[in-house]
N, C-alpha and C positions, 0 to 999 in steps of 0.2 A: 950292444951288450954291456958297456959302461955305465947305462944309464939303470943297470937295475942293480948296481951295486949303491944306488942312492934312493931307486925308490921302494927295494922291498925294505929298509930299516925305517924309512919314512911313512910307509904301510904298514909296519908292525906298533908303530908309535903313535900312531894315529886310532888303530883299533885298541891300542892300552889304553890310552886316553879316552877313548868311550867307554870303553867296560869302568873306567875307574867314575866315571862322570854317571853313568850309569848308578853302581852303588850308592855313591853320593844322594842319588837326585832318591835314593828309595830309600835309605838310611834317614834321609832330614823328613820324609814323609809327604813328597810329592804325588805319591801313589795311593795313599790313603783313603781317600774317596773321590772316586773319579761319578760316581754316580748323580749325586743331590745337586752340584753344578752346574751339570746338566739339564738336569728338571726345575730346576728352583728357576728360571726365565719363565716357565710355562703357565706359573702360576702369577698372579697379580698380590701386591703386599699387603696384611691384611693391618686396616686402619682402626688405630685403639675408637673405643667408642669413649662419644664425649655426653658427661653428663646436661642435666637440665642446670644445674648454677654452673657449670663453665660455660655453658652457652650464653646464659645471663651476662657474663662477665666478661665473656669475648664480646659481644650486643652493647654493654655498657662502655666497653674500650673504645669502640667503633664508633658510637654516639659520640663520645668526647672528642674522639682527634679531630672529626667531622665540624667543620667554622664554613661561615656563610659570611661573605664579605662586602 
């Protein structure tokens, strides 16, 4: 019977601290979008398209570093 004069103030203290941790976490905007997160794995990333002179010029990089010994 001793033992609940320690754990219901410790159990009151504990569920304060989450409702406060709770606001916190929706105030700063953890909650914001739980959706696109989600989804955005599902999709592959979509890669810029490279023109015809940066491909010349990546081809021309590639030539040069390229030595034959």
């Amino acid at each position: 019977m001793d033992s609940l004069y320690i754990l219901i103030p410790v159990a009151i203290f504990v569920v304060v601290l989450a409702i406060l941790l709770f606001f916190w976490a929706v105030k700063s905007g953890q909650y914001d979008d739980l959706e696109s997160q989600g989804k955005r794995i599902l999709f592959d990333e979509v890669k810029p398209k490279t023109t015809a002179a940066s491909n010349a010029t990546v081809s021309a990089k590639a030539k040069a570093d390229t030595h034959v010994d």
